[in-house]
Each structure stands twice: as C-alpha cells, then as structure tokens.
mmCIF file of the N, C-alpha and C atoms, coordinates in Angstrom:
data_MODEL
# 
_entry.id   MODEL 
# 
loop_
_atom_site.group_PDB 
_atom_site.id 
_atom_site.type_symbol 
_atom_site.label_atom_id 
_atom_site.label_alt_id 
_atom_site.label_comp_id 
_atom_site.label_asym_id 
_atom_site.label_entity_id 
_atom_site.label_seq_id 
_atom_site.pdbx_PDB_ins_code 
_atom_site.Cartn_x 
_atom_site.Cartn_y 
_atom_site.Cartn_z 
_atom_site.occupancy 
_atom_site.B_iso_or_equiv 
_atom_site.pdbx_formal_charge 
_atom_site.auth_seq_id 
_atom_site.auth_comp_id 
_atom_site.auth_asym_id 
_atom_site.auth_atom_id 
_atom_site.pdbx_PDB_model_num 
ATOM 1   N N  . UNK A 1 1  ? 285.029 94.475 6.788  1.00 0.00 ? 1  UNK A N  1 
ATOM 2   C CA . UNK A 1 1  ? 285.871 93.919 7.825  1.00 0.00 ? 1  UNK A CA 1 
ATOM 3   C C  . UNK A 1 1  ? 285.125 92.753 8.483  1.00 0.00 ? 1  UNK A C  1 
ATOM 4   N N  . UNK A 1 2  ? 285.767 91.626 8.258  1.00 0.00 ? 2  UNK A N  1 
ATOM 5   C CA . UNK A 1 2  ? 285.015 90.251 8.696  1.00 0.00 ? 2  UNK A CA 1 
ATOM 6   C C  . UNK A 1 2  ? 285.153 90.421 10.564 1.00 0.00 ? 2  UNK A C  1 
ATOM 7   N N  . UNK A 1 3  ? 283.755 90.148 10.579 1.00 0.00 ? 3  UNK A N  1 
ATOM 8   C CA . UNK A 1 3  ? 283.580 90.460 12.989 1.00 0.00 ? 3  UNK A CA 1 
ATOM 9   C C  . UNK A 1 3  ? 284.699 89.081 13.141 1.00 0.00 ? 3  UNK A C  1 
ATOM 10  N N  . UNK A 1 4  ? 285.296 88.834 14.157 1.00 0.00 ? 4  UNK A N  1 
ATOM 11  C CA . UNK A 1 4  ? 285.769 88.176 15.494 1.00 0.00 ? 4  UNK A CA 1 
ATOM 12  C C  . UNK A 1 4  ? 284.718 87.629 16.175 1.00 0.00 ? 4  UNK A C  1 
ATOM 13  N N  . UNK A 1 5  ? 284.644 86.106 15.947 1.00 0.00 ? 5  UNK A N  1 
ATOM 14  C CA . UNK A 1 5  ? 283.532 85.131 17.311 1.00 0.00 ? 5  UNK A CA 1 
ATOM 15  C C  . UNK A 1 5  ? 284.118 85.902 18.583 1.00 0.00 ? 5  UNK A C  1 
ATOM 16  N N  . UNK A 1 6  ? 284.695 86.598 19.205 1.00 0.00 ? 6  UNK A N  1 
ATOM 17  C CA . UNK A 1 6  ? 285.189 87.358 20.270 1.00 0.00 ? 6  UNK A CA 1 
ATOM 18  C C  . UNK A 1 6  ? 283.998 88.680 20.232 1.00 0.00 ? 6  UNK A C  1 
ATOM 19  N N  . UNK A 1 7  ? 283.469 89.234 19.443 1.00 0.00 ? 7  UNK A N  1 
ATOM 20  C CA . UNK A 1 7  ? 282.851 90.592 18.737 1.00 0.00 ? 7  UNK A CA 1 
ATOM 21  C C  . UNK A 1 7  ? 281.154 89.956 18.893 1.00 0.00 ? 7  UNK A C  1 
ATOM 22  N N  . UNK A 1 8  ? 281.030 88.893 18.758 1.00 0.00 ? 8  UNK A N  1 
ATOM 23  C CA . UNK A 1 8  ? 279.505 88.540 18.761 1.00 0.00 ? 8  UNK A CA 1 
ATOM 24  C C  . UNK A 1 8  ? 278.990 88.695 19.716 1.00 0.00 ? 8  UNK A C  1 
ATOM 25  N N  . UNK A 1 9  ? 277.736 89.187 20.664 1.00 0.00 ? 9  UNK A N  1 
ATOM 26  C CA . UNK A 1 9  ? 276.845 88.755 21.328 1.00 0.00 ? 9  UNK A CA 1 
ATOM 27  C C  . UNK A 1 9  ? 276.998 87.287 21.748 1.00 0.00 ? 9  UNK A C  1 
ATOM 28  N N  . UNK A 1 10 ? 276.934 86.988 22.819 1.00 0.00 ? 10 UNK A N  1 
ATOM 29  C CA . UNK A 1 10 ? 276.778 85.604 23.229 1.00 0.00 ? 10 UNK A CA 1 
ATOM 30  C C  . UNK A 1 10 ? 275.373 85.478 23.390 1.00 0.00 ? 10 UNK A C  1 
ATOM 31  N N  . UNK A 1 11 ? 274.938 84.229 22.856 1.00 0.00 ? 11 UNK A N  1 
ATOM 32  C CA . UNK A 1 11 ? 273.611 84.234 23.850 1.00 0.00 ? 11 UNK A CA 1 
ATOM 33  C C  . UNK A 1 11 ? 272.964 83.745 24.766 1.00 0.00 ? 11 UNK A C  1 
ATOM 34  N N  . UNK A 1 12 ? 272.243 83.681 25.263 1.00 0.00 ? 12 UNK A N  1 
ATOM 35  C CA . UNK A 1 12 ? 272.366 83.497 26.957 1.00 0.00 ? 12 UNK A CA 1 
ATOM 36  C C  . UNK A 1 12 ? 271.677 82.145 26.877 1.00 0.00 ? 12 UNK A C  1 
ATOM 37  N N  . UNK A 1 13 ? 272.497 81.492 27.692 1.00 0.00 ? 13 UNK A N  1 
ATOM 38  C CA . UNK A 1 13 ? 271.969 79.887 27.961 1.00 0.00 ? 13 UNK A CA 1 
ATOM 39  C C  . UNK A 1 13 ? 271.158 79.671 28.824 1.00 0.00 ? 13 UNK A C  1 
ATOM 40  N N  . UNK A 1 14 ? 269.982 78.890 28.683 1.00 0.00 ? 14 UNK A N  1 
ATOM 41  C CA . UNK A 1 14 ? 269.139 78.765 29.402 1.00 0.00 ? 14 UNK A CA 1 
ATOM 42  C C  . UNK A 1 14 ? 268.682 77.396 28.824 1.00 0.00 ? 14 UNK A C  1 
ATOM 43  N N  . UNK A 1 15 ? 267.912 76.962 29.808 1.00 0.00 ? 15 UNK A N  1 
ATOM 44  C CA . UNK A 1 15 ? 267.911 74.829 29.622 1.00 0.00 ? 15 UNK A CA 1 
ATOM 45  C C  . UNK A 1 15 ? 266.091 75.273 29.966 1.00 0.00 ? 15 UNK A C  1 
ATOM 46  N N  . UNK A 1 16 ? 265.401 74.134 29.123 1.00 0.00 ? 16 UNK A N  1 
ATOM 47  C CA . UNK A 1 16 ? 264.218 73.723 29.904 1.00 0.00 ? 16 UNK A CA 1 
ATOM 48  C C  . UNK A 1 16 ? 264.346 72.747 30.044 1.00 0.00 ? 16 UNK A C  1 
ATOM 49  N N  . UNK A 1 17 ? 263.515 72.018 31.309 1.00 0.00 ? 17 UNK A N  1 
ATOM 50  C CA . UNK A 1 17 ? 263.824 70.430 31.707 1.00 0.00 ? 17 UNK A CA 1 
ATOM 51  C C  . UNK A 1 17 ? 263.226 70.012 30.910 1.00 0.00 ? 17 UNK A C  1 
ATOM 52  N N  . UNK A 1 18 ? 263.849 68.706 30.443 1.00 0.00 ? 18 UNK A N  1 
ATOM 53  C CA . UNK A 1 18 ? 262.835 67.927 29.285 1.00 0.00 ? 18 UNK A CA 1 
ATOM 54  C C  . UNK A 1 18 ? 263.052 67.945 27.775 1.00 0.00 ? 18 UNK A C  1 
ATOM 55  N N  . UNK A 1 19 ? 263.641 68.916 27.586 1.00 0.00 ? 19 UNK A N  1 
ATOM 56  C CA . UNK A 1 19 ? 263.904 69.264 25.958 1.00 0.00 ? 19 UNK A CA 1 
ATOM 57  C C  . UNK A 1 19 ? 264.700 68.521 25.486 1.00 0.00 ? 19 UNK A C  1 
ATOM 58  N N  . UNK A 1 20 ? 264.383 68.391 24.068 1.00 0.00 ? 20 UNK A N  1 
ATOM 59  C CA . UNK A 1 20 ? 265.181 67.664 23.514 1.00 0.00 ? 20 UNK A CA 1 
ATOM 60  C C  . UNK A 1 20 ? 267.001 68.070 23.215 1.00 0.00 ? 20 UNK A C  1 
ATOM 61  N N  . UNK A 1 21 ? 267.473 66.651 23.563 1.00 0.00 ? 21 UNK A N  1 
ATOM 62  C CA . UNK A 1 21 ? 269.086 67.325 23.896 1.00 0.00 ? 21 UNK A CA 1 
ATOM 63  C C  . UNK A 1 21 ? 269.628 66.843 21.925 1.00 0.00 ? 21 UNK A C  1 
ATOM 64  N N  . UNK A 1 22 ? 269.232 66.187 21.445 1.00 0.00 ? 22 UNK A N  1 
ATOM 65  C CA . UNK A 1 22 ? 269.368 65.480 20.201 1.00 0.00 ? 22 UNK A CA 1 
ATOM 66  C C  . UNK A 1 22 ? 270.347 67.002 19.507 1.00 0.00 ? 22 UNK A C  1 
ATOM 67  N N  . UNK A 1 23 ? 269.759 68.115 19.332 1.00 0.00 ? 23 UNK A N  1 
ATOM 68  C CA . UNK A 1 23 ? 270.541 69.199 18.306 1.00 0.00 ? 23 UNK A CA 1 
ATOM 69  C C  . UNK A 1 23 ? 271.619 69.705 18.947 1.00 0.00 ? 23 UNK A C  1 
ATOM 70  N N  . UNK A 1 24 ? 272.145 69.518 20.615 1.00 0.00 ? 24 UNK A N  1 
ATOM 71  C CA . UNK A 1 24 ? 272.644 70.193 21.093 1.00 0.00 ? 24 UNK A CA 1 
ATOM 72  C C  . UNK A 1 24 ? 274.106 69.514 20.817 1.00 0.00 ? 24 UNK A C  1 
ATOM 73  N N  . UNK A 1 25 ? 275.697 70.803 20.719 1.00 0.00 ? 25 UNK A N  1 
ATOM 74  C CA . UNK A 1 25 ? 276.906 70.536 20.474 1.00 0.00 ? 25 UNK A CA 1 
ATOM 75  C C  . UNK A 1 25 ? 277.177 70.049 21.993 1.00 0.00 ? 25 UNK A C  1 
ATOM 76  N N  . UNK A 1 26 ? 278.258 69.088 21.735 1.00 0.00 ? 26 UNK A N  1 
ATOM 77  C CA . UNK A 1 26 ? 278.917 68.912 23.061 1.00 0.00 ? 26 UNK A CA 1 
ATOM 78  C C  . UNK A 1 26 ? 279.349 70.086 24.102 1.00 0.00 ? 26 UNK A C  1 
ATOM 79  N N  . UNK A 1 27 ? 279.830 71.227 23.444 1.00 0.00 ? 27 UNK A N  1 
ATOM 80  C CA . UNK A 1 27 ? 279.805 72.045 24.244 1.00 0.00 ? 27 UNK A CA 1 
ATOM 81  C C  . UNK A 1 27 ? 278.745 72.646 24.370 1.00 0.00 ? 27 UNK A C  1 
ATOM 82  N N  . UNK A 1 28 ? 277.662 72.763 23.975 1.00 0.00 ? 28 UNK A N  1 
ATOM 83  C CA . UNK A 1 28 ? 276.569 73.260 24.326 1.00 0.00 ? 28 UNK A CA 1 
ATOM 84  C C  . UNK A 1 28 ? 276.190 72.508 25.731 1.00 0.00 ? 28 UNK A C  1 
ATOM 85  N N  . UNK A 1 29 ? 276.128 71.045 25.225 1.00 0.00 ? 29 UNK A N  1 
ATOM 86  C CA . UNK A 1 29 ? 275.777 70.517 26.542 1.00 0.00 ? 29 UNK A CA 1 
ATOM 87  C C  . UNK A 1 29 ? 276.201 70.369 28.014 1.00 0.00 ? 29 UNK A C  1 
ATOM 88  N N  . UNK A 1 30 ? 278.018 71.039 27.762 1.00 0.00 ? 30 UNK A N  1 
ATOM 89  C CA . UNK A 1 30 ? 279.000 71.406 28.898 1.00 0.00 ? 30 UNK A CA 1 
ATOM 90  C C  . UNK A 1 30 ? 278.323 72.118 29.618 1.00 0.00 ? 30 UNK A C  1 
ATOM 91  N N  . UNK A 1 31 ? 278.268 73.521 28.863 1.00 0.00 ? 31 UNK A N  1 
ATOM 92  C CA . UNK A 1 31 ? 277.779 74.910 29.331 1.00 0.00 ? 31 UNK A CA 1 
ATOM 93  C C  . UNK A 1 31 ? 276.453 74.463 30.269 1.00 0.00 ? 31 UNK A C  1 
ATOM 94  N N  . UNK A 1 32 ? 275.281 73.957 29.214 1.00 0.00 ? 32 UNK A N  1 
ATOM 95  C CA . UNK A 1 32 ? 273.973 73.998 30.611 1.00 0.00 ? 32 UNK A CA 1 
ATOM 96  C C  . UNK A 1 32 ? 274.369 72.982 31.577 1.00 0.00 ? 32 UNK A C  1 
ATOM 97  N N  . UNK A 1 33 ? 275.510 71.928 31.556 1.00 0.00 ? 33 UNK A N  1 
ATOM 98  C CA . UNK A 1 33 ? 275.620 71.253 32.838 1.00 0.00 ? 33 UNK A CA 1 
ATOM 99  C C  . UNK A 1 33 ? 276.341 72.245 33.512 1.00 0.00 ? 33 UNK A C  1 
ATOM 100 N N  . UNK A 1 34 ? 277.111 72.535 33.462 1.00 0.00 ? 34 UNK A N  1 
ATOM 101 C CA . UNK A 1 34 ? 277.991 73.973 34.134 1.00 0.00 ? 34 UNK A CA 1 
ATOM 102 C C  . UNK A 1 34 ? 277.109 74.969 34.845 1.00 0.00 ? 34 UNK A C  1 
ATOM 103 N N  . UNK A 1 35 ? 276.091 75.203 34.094 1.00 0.00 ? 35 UNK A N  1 
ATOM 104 C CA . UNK A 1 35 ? 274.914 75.856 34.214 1.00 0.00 ? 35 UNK A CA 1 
ATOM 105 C C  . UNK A 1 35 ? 274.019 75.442 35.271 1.00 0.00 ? 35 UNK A C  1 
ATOM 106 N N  . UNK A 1 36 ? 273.900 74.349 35.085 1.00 0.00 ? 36 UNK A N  1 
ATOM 107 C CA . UNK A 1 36 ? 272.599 73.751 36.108 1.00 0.00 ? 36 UNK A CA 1 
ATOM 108 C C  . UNK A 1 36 ? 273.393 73.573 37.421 1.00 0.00 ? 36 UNK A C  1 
ATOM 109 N N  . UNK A 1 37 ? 274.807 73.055 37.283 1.00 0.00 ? 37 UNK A N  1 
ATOM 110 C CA . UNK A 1 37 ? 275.655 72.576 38.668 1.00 0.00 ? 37 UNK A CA 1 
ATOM 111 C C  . UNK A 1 37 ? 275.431 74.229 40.051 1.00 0.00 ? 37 UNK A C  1 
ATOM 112 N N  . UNK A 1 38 ? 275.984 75.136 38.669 1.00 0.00 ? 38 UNK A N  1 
ATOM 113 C CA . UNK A 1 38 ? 276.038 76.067 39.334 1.00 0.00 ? 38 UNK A CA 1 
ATOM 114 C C  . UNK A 1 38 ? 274.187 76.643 39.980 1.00 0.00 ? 38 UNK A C  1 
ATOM 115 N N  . UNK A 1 39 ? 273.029 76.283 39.208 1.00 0.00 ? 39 UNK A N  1 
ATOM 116 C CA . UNK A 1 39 ? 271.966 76.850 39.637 1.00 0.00 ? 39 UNK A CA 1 
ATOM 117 C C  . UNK A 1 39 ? 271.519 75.841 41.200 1.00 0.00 ? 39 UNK A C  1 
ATOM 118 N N  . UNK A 1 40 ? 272.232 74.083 41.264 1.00 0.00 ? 40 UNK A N  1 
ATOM 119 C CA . UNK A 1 40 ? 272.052 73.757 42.292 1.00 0.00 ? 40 UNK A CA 1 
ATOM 120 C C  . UNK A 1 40 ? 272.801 73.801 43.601 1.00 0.00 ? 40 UNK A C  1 
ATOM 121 N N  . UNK A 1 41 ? 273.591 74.668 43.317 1.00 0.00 ? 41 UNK A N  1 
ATOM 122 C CA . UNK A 1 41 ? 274.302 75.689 44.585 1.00 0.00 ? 41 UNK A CA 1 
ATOM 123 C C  . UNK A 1 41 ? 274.038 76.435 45.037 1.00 0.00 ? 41 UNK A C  1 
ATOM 124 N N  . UNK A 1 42 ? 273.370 76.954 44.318 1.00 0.00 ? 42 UNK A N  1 
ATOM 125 C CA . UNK A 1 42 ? 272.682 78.333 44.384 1.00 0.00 ? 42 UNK A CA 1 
ATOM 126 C C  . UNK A 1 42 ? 271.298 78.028 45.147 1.00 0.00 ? 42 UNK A C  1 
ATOM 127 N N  . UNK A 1 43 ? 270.414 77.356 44.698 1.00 0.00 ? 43 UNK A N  1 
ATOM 128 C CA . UNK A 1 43 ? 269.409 76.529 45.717 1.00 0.00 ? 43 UNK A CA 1 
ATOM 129 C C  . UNK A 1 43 ? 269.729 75.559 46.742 1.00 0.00 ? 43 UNK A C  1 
ATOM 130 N N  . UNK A 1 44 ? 270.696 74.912 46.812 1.00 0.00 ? 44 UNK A N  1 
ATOM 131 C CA . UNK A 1 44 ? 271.310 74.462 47.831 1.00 0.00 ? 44 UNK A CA 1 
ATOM 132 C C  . UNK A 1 44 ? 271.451 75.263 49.282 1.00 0.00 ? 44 UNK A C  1 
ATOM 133 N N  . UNK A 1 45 ? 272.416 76.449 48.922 1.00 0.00 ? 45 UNK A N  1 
ATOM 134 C CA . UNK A 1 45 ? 272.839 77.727 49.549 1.00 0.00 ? 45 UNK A CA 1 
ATOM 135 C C  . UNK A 1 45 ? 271.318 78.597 49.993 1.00 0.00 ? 45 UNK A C  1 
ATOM 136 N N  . UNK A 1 46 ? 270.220 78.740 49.294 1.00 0.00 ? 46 UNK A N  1 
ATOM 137 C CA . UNK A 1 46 ? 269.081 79.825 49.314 1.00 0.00 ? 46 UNK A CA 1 
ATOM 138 C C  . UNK A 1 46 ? 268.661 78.584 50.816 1.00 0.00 ? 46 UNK A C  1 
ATOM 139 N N  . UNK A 1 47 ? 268.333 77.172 50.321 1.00 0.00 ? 47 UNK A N  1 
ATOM 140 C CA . UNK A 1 47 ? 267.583 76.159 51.427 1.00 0.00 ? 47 UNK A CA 1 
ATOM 141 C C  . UNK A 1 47 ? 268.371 76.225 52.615 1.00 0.00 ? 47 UNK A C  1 
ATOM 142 N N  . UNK A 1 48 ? 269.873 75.780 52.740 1.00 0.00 ? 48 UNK A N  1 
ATOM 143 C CA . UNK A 1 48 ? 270.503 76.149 53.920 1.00 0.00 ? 48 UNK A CA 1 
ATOM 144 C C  . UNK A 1 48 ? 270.451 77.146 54.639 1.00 0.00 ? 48 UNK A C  1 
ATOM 145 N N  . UNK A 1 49 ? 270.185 78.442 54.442 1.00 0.00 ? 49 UNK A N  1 
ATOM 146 C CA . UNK A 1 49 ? 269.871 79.973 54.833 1.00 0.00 ? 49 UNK A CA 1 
ATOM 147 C C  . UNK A 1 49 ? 268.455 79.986 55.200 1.00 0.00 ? 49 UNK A C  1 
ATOM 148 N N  . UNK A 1 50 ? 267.356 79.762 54.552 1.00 0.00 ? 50 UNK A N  1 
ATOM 149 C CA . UNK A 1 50 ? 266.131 79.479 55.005 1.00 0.00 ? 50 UNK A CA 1 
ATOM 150 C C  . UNK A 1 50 ? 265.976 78.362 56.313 1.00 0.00 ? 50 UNK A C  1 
ATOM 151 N N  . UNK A 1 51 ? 266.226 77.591 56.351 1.00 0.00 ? 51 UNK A N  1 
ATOM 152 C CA . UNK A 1 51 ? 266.441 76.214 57.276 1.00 0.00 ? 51 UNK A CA 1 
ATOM 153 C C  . UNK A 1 51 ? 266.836 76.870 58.303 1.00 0.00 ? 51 UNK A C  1 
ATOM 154 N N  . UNK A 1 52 ? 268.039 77.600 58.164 1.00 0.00 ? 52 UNK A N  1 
ATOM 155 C CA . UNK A 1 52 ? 268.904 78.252 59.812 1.00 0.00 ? 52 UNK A CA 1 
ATOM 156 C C  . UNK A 1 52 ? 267.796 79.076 60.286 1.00 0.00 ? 52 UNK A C  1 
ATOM 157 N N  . UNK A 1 53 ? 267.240 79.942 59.580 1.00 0.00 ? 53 UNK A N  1 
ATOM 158 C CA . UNK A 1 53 ? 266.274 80.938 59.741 1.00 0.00 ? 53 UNK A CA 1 
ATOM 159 C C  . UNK A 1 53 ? 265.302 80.537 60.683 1.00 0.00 ? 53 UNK A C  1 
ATOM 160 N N  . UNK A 1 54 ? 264.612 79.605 59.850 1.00 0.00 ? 54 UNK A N  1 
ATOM 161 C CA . UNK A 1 54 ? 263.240 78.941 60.717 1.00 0.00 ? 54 UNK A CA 1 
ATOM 162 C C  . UNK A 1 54 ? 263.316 78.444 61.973 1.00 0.00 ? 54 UNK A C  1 
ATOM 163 N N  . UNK A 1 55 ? 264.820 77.485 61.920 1.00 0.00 ? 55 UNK A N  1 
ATOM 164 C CA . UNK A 1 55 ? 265.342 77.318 63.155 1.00 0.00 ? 55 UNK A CA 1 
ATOM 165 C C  . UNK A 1 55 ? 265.954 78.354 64.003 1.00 0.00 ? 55 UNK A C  1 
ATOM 166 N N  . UNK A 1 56 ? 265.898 78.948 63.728 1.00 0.00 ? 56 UNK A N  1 
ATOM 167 C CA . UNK A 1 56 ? 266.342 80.168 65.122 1.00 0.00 ? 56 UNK A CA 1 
ATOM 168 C C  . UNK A 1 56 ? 265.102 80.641 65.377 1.00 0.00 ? 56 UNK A C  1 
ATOM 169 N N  . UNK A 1 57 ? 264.060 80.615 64.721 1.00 0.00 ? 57 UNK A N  1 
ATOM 170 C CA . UNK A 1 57 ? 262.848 81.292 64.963 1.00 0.00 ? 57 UNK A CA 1 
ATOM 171 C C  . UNK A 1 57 ? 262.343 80.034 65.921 1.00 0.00 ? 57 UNK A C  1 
ATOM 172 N N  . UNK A 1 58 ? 262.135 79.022 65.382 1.00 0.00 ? 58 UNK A N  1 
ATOM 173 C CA . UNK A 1 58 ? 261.532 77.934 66.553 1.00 0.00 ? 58 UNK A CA 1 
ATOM 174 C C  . UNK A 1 58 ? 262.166 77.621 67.738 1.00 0.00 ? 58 UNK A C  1 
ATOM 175 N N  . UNK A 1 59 ? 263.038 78.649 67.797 1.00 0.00 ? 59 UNK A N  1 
ATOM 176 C CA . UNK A 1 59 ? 263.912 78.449 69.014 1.00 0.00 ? 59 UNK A CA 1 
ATOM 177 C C  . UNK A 1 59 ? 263.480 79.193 70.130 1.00 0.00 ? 59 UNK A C  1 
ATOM 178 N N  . UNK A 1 60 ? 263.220 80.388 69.129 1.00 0.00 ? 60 UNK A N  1 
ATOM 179 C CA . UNK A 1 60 ? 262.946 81.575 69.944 1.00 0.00 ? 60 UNK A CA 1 
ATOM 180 C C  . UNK A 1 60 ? 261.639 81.334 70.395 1.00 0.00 ? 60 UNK A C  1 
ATOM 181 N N  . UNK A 1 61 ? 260.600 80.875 69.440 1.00 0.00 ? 61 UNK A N  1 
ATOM 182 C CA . UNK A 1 61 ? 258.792 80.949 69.929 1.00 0.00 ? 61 UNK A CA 1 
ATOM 183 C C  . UNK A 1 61 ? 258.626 79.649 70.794 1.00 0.00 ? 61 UNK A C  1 
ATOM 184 N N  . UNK A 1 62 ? 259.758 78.560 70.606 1.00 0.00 ? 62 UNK A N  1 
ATOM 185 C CA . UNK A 1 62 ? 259.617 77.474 71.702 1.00 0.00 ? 62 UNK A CA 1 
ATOM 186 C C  . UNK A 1 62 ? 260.335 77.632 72.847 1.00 0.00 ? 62 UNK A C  1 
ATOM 187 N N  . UNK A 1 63 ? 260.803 79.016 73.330 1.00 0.00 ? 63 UNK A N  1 
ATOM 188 C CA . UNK A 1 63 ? 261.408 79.002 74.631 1.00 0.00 ? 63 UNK A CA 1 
ATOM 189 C C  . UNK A 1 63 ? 260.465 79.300 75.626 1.00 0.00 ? 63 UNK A C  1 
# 
C-alpha cells in the first residue's frame, strides 16, 4: 500500500543564519521566512515584557 505525503513525518524546520539558501525549494524558503517572522514576535513580545518589568522595578527602587 503506497503511504500518503499526508502519512509522512514532517520534518522540523529549522534555519541557521548564514547557510547556504542555493538547494532550498521555494517553499522551503516560505516556511523558514514564516518561521523566522514568527520567531521575531516572539522576541519582540519576550523584550516588551522584560522592558515593562525593569521599568516598574525602577520605579519602585527610585521612589
């Protein structure tokens, strides 16, 4: 019984900076931009939360 591309394992995308993009399919290269957009939200979001933090703290030790 021939598997279904639906039936495969995906495998997990992961980018190093710098690598060569030369072998990669166009959709390959969708996915890690998709990928990266979403990882700089995600650090975006972690820095904004840290930032409020510190600032409520220098609020508090400079009163």
């Amino acid at each position: 019984m021939p598997m279904e591309d639906d039936d495969k394992p995906r495998r997990k995308i992961s980018h190093d900076i710098g690598q060569d993009l030369s072998l990669l399919s166009v959709e390959e290269l969708t996915e890690r931009v998709a990928l990266l957009k979403t990882e700089i939200t995600r650090l975006e979001d972690a820095a904004t939360r840290k930032r409020a933090s510190r600032d409520a703290a220098n609020s508090i030790f400079k009163s």
